[in-house]
NUFIPA-271393 format. One record per atom (N, C-alpha, C): residue number from 1; residue in three letters; atom name; x, y, z. Coordinates in nm, 4 decimals. Layout:
REM residues N
{k->NUM	r->ALA	a->CA	x->X	y->Y	z->Z} $
...
END
This chain:
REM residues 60
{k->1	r->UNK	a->N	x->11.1367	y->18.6348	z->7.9712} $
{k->1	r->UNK	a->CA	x->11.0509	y->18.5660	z->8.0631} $
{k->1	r->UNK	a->C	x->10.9037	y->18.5997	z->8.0411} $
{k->2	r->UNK	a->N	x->10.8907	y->18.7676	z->8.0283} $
{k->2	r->UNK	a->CA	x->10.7685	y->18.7623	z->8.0044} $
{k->2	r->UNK	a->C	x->10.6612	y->18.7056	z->7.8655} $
{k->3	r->UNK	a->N	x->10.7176	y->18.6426	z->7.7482} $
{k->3	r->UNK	a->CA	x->10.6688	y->18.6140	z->7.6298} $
{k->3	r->UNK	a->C	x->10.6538	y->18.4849	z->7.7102} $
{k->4	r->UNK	a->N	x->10.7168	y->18.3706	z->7.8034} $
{k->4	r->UNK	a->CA	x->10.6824	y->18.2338	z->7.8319} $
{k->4	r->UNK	a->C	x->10.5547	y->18.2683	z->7.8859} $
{k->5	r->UNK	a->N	x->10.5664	y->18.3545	z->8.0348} $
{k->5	r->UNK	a->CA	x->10.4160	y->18.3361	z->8.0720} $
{k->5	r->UNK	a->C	x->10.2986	y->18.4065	z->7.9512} $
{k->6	r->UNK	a->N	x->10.3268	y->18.4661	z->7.8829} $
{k->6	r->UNK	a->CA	x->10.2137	y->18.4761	z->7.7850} $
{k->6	r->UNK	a->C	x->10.1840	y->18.3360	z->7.7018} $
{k->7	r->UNK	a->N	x->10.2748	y->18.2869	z->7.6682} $
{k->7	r->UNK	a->CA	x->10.2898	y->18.1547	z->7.5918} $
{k->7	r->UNK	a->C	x->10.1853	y->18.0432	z->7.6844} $
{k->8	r->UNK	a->N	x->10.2211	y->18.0404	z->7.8010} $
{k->8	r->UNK	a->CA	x->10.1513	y->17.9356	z->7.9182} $
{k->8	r->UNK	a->C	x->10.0286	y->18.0062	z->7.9198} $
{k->9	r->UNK	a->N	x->10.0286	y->18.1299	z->7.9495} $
{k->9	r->UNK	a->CA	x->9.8413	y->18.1718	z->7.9285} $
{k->9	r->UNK	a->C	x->9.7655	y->18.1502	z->7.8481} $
{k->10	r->UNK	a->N	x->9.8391	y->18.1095	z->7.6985} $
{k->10	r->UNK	a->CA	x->9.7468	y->18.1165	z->7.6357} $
{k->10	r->UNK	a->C	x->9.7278	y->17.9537	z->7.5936} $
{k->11	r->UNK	a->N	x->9.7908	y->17.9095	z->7.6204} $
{k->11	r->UNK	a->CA	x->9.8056	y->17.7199	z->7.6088} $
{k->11	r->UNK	a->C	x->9.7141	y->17.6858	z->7.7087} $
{k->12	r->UNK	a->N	x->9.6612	y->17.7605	z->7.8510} $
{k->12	r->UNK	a->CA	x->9.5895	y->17.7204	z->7.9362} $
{k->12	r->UNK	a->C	x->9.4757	y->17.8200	z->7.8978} $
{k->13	r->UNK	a->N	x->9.4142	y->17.8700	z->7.8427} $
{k->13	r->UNK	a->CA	x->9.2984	y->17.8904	z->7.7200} $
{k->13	r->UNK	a->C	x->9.2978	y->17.8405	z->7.6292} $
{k->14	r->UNK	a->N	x->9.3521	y->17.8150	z->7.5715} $
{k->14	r->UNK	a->CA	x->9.3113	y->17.7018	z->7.4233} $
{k->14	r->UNK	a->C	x->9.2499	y->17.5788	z->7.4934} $
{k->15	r->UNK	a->N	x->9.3446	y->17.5389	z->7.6373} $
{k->15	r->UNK	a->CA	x->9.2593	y->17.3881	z->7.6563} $
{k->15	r->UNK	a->C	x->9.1523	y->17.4273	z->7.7226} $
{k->16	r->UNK	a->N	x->9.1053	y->17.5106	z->7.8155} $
{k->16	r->UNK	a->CA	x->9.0106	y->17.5712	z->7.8925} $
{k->16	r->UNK	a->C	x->8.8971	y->17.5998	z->7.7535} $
{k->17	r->UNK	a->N	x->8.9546	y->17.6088	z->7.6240} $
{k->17	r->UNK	a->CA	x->8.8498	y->17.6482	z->7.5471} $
{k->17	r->UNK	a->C	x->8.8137	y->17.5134	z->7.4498} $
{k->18	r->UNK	a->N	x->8.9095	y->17.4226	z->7.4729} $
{k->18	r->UNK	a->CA	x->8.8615	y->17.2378	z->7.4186} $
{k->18	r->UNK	a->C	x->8.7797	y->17.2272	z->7.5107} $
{k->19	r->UNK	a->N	x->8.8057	y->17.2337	z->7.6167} $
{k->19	r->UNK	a->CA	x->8.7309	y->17.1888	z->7.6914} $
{k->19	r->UNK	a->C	x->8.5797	y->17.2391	z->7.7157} $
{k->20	r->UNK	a->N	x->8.5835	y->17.3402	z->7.7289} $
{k->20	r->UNK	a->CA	x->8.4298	y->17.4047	z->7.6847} $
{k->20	r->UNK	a->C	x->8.3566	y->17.3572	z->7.5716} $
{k->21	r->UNK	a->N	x->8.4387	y->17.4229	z->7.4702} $
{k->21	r->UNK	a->CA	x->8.3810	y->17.3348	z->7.3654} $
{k->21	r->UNK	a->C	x->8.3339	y->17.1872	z->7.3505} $
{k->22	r->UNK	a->N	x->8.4074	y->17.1030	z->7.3794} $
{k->22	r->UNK	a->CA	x->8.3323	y->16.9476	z->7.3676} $
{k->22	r->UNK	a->C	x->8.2581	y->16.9173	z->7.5300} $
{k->23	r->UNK	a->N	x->8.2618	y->17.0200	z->7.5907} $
{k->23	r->UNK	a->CA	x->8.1369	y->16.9892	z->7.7306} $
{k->23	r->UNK	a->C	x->8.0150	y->17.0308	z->7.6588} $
{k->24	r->UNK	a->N	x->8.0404	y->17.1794	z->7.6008} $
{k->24	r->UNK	a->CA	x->7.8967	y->17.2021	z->7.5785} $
{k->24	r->UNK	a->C	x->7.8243	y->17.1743	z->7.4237} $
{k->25	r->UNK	a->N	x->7.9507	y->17.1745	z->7.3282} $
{k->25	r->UNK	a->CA	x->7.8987	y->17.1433	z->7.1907} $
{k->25	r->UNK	a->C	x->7.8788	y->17.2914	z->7.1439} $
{k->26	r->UNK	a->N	x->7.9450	y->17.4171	z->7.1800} $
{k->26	r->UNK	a->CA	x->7.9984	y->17.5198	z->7.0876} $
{k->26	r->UNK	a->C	x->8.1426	y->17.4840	z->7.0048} $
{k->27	r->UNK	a->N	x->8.1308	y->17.5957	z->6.9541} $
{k->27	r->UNK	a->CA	x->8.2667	y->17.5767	z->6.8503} $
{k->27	r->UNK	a->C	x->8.3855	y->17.6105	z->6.9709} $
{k->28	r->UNK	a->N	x->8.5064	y->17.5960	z->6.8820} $
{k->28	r->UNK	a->CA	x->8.6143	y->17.6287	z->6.9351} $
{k->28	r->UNK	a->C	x->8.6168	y->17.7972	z->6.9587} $
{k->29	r->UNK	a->N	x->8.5645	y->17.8261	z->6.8120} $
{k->29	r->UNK	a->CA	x->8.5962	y->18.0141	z->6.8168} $
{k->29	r->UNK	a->C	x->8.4898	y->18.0745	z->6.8982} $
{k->30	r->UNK	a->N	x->8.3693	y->17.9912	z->6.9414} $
{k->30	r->UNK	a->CA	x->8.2771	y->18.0924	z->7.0264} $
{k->30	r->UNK	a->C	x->8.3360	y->18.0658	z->7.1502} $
{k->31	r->UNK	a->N	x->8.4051	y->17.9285	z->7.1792} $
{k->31	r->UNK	a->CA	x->8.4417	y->17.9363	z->7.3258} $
{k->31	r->UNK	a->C	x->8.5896	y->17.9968	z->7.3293} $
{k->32	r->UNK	a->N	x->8.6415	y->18.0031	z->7.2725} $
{k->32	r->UNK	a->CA	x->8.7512	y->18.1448	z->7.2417} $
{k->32	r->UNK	a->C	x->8.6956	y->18.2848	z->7.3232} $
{k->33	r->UNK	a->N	x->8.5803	y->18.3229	z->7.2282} $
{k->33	r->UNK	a->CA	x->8.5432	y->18.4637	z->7.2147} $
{k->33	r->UNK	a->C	x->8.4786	y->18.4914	z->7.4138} $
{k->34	r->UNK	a->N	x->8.4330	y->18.3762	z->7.4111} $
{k->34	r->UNK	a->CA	x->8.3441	y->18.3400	z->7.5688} $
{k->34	r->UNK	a->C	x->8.4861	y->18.4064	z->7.6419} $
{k->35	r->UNK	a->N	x->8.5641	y->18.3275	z->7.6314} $
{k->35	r->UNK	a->CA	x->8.6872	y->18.3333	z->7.7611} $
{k->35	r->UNK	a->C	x->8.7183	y->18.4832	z->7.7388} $
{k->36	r->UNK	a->N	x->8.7633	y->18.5367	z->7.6172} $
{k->36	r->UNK	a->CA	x->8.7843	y->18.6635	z->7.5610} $
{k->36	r->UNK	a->C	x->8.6981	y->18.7356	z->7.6183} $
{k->37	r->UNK	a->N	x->8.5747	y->18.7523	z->7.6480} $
{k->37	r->UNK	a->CA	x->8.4854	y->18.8981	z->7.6975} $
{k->37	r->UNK	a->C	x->8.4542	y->18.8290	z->7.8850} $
{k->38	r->UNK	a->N	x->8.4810	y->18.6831	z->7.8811} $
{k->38	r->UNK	a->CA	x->8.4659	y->18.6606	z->8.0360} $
{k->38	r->UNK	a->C	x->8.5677	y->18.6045	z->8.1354} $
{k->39	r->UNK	a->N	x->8.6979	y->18.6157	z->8.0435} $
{k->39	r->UNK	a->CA	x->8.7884	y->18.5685	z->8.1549} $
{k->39	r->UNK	a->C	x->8.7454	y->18.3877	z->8.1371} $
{k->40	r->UNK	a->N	x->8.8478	y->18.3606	z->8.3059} $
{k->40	r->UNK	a->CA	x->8.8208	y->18.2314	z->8.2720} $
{k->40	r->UNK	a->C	x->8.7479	y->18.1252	z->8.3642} $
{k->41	r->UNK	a->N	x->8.6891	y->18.2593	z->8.4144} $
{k->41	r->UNK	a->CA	x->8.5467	y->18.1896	z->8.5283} $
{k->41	r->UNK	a->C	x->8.4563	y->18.0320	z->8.4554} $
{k->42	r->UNK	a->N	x->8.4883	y->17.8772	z->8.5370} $
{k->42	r->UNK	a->CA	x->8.4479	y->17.8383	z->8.4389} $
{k->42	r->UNK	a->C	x->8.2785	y->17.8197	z->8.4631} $
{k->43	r->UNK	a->N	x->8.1916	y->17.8406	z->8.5434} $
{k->43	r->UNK	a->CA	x->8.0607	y->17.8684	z->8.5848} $
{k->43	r->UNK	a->C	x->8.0177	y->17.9531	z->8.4808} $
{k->44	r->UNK	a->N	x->8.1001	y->18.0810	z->8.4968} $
{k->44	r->UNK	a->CA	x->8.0204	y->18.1594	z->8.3864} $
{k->44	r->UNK	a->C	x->8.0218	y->18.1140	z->8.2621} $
{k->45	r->UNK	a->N	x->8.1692	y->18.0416	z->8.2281} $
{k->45	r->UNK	a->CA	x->8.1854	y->18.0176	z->8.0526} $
{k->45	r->UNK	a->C	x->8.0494	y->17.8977	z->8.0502} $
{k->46	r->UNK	a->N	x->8.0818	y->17.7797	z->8.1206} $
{k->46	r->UNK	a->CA	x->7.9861	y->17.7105	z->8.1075} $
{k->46	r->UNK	a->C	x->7.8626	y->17.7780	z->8.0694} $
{k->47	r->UNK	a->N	x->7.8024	y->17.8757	z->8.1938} $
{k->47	r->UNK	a->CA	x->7.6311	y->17.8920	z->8.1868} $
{k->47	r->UNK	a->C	x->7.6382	y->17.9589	z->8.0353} $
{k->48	r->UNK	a->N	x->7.6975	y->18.0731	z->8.0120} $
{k->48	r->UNK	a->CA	x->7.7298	y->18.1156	z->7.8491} $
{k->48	r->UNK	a->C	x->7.7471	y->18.0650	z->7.7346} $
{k->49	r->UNK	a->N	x->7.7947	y->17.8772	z->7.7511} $
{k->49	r->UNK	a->CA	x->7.8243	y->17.8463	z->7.6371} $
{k->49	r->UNK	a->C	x->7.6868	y->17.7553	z->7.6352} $
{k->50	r->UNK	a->N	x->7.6114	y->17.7132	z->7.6913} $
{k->50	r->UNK	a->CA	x->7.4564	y->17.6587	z->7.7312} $
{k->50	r->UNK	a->C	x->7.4041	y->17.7245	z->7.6549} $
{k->51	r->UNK	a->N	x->7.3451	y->17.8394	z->7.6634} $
{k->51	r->UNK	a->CA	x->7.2888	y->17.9433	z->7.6366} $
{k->51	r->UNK	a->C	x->7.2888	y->17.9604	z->7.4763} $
{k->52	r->UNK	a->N	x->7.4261	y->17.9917	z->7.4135} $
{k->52	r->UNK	a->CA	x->7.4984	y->17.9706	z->7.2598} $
{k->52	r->UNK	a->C	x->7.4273	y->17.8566	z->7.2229} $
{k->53	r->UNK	a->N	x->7.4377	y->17.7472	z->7.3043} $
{k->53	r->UNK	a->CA	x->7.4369	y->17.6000	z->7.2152} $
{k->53	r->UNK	a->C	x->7.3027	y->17.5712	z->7.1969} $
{k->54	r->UNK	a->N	x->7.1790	y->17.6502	z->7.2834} $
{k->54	r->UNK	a->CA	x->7.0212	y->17.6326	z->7.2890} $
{k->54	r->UNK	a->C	x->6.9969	y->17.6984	z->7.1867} $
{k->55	r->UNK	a->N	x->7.0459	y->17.8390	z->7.1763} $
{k->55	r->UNK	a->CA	x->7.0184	y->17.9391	z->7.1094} $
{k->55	r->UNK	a->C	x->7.0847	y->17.8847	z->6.9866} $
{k->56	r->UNK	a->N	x->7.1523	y->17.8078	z->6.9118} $
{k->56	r->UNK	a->CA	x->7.2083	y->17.7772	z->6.8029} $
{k->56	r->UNK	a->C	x->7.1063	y->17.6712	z->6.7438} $
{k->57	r->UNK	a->N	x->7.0801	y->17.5646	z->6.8422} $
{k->57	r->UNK	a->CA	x->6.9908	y->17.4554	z->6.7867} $
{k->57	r->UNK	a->C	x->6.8540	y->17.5247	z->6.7906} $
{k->58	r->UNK	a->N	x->6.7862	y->17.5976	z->6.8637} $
{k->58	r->UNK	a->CA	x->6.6707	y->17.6934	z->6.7820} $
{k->58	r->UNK	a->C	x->6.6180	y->17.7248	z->6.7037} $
{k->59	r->UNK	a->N	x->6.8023	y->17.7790	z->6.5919} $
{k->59	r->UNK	a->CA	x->6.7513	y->17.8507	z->6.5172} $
{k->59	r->UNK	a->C	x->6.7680	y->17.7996	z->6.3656} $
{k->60	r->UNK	a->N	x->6.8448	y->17.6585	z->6.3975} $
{k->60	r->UNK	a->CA	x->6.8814	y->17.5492	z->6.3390} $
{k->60	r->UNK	a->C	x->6.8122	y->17.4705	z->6.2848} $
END
């Protein structure tokens, strides 16, 4: 039982992390790494993945 709910956690991060990704226009692996050091607050991932995507076209 416990490998399913790991299985469902992580299927509901991968889409939590599509979804970041094509809101804000980071990659898949930074909005990975986002959820990875912030959980899955999506205010914070959002304001964090803003931030990445300014800071990317900057330096671009």
């Amino acid at each position: 039982m416990g490998d399913e709910g790991d299985g469902a956690r992580m299927s509901e991060r991968d889409r939590l992390a599509s979804q970041l990704a094509t809101e804000t226009g980071i990659t898949m692996d930074q909005a990975r790494g986002l959820i990875g050091m912030l959980g899955t607050d999506r205010n914070s991932l959002l304001r964090e993945a803003r931030i990445i995507f300014r800071q990317g076209h900057r330096q671009g």
